[in-house]
N, C-alpha and C positions, 0 to 999 in steps of 0.2 A: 399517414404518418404512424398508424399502429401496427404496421411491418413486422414482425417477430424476427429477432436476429440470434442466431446460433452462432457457440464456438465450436468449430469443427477443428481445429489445429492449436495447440498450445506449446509453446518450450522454453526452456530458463538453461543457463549457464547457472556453473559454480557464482557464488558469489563470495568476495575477501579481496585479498591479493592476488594478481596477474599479471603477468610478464605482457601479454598483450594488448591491443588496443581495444581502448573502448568501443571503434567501430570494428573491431577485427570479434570482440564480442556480438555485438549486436548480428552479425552477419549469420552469426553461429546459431545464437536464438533464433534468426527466424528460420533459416535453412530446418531446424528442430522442429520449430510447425508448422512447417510445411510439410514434410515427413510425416509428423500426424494426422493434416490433414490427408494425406496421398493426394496430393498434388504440388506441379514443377509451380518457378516464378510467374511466367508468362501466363498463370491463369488469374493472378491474381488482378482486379483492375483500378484499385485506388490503394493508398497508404497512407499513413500517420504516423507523425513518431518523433520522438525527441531526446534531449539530453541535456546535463546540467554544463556540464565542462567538457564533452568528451567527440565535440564536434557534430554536424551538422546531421542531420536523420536522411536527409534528402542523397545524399552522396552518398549511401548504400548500394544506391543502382549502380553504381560501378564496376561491383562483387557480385552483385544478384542478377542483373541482366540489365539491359537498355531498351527497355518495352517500351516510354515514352508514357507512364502513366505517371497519374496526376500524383504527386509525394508530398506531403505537407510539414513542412517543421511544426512540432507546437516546446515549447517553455513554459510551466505551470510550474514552476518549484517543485515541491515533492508532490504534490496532482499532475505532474506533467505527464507521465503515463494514463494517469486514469483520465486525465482530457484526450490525450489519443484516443483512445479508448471510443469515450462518446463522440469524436469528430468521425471516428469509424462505426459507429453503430447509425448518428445521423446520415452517414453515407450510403446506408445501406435502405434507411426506412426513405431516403427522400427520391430513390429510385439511380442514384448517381452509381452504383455499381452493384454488384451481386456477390462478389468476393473481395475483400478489405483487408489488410495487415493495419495492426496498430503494432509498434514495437518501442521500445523503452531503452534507451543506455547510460552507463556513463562509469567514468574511472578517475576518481578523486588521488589524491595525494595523500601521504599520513598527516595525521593531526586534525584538529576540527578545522571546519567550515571557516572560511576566512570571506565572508561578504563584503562588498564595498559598500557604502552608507546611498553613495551617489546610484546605484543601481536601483536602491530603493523610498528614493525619492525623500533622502534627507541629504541632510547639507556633512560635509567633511569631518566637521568637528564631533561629528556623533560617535566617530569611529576614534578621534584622538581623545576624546572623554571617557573612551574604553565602554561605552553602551551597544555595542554591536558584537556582543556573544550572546551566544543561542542558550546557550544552559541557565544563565541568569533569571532568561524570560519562562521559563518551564521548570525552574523552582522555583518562583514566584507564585505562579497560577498551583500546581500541586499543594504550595504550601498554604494557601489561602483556602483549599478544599479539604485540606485536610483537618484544619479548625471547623471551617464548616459544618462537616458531615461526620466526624469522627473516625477518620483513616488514620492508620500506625504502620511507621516505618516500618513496621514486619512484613504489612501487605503489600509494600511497594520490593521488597524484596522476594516474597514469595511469588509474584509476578516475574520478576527477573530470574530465579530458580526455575520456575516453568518453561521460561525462554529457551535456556541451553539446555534441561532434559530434553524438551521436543526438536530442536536442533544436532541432538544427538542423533535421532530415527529420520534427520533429510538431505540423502549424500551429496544435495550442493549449500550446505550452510557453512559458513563460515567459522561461527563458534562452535564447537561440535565436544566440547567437553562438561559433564555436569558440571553446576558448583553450585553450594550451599549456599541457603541463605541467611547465614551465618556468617560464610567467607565476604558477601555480597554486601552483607553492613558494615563489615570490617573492612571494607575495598576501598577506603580511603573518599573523604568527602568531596566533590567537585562544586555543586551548588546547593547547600542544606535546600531538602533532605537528601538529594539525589546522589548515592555513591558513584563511584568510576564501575561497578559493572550493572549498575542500572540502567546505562545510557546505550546505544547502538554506536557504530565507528563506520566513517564512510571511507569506502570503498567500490571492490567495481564486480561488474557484471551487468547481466541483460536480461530480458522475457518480451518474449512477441505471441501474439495471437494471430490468430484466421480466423475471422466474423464471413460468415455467409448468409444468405436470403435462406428459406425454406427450400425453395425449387435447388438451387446453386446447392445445398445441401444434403440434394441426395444423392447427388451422384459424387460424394465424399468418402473417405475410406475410417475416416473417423468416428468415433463415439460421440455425437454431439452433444453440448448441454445449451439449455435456453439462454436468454440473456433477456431476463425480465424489465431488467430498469437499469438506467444508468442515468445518473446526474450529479451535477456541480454544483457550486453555491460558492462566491466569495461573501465578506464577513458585513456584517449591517454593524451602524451605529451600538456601542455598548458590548460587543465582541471584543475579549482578549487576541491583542495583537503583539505577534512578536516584534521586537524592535521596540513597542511603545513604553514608553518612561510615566503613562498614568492609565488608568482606566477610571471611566465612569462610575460614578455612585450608584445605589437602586438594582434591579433586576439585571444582569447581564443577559446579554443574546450569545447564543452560538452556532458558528459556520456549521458545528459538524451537528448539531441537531437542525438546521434548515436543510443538509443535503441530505441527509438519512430520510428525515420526513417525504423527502421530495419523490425518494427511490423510491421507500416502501409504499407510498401513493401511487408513483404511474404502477408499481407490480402489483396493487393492489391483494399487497398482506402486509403483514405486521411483524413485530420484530419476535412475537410468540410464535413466528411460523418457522424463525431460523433453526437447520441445525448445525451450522459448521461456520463460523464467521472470524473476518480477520479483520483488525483494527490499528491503526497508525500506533506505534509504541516506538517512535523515536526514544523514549525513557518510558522507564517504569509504573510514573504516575501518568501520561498520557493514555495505557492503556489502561489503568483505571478509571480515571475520567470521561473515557469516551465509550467504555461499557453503558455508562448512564446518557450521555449526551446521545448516542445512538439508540436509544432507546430500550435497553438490553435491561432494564434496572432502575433503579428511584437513587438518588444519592445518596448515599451512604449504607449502600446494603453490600457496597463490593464489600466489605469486609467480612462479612460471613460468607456470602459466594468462593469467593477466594480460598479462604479456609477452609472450608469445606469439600474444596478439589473441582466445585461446578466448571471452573474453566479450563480442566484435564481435557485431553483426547476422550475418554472415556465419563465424561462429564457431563452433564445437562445442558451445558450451555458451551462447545469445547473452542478457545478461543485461542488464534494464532498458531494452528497445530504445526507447521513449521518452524516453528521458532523467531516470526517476526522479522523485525530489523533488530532488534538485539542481537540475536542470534545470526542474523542471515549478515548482517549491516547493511548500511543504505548507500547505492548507488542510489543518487536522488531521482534520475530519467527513467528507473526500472523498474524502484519499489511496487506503485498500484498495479503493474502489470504480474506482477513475481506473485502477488495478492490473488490474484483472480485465476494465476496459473493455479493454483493451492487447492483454491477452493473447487477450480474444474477437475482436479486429480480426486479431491475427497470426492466430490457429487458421480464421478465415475466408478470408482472403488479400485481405484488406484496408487494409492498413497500407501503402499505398503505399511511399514513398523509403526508409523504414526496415523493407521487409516481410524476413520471416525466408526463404531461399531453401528449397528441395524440402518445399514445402507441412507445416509443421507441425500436428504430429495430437496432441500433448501439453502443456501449459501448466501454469503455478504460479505461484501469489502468496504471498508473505508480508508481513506488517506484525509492528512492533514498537513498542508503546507504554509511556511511563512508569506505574509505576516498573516495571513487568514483564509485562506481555501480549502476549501472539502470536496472529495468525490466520492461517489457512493455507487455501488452496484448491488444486484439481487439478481442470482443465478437458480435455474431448478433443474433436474433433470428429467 
């Protein structure tokens, strides 16, 4: 089971708005790495893949060919890529195949996220009580850390500033215009503290990989990078969960410091090893919090990190160099994939206007989905 698994193939769509389908997306991404790997469909021999609303992963073989290999839907919420992900890295360590697709889609509608209550295991009335929006539950948790530890709306803004500069320098981002963070406190309140351009906006697009064995690997036309670790974690007792109307007294637990921990254990390093990492920033204060949750920091130090520019491209620590889902928005079946495409462009020295400077040899991705899931990866080259 200690297999070593390489990404020898990566690709991403534009992500925003699109005229076409979400699987007319997904088609596109993989076709993309496949092409970087330099190899057709018919070599690959297992897949994974999923989506939020935008249909079914498995009926890609349609478009891609009719090989008759095994396609697995998976649905993780916003982990549902990065569970592809390790359903395609297990696939590879347990001997079930030698070349893997993990691929990610989806194509949402304007406006936010409309869940059904019944989907996730509450009763009807949660939805007519109006407790089933997402922004509520993620200014709540910010706003509680922000008492905490000493965080200022400046630095949940200065976060969001960072988003659309580095979405400037990545020609499939979405939001690709500066703005201040100034315009950004002024941008009208959604859930104190969180303004309207703190938040990311779903939408659509794709990212698929190619995982191959060592051997399967060399005879590839790509740049490979490792894939040290990969793992998931849903939420233990005393975890902030979305949806929920209370939290525990005492100590909280959290998903995304049990799947970080989980990563940097099987890759055996630490999170002082990273140099280029991407982190779940549905909002502004998510990628704050999960600086620290992921082990990047002590609480309440983002606020001078921030300030100080560490989380620049050109920075100590440079965080979300694409521009996130702020910038990018969140296709929810794409995001951890669109993450770990990023991070294999930096570790490659590929990432043109926003490449990370003295060649990065270390990577990380996290996601975090409702009402409590985490995935985590740790890449090297």
């Amino acid at each position: 089971m200690s297999t070593d698994v390489l990404i020898c193939g990566a690709g991403r769509t534009p992500f925003g708005r699109s005229e076409a389908a979400g699987r007319q997306l997904a088609v596109a991404a993989v076709n993309a790495a496949l092409a970087d790997a330099g190899i057709a469909w018919p070599r690959v021999r297992a897949a994974f893949g999923g989506s939020d609303s935008a249909g079914l992963a498995d009926t890609l073989v349609a478009q891609l060919g009719l090989t008759g290999l095994p396609f697995v839907n998976v649905k993780n919420g916003c982990a549902t890529g990065g569970s592809a992900l390790i359903s395609a890295v297990n696939a590879i360590r347990s001997g079930m195949a030698d070349v893997v697709l993990a691929v990610g889609f989806d194509k949402h509608p304007r406006g936010a996220f409309d869940p059904r209550p019944e989907d996730w295991g509450l009763g009807a009335e949660y939805g007519s009580d109006g407790l089933m929006v997402t922004t509520q539950f993620f200014g709540m948790k910010i706003q509680r850390y922000m008492l905490d530890h000493g965080i200022t709306p400046r630095t949940l803004a200065l976060v969001a500033e960072k988003a659309y500069r580095n979405g400037g320098l990545t020609p499939e981002a979405w939001r690709r215009e500066p703005v201040s963070a100034a315009e950004i406190l002024e941008s009208g309140m959604v859930s104190d503290p969180l303004t309207r351009f703190m938040f990311c906006s779903p939408g659509a697009g794709a990212a698929a990989l190619v995982l191959c064995s060592p051997e399967a690997a060399r005879a590839m036309d790509g740049t490979p990078v490792t894939l040290r670790s990969a793992a998931v974690r849903t939420r233990r007792f005393g975890s902030f969960e979305v949806f929920s109307p209370w939290i525990p007294g005492g100590t909280l637990t959290s998903v995304s410091r049990d799947a970080s921990a989980a990563a940097f254990e099987e890759a055996g390093l630490g999170p002082g090893d990273v140099d280029v990492c991407q982190l779940q920033d549905t909002e502004s204060g998510a990628e704050v919090m999960h600086m620290a949750e992921c082990g990047f920091c002590e609480d309440g130090e983002q606020e001078r990190l921030i300030a100080s520019g560490a989380t620049a491209i050109g920075g100590t620590l440079p965080v979300n160099t694409d521009g996130g889902c702020i910038a990018n928005g969140e296709p929810i079946g794409a995001s951890g994939l669109r993450q770990v495409y990023e991070v294999v462009q930096q570790l490659r020295g590929r990432a043109g206007e926003r490449q990370v400077p003295d060649r990065p040899r270390i990577g990380f991705t996290h996601v975090y989905g409702a009402p409590g899931v985490s995935a985590c990866t740790v890449l090297s080259r």
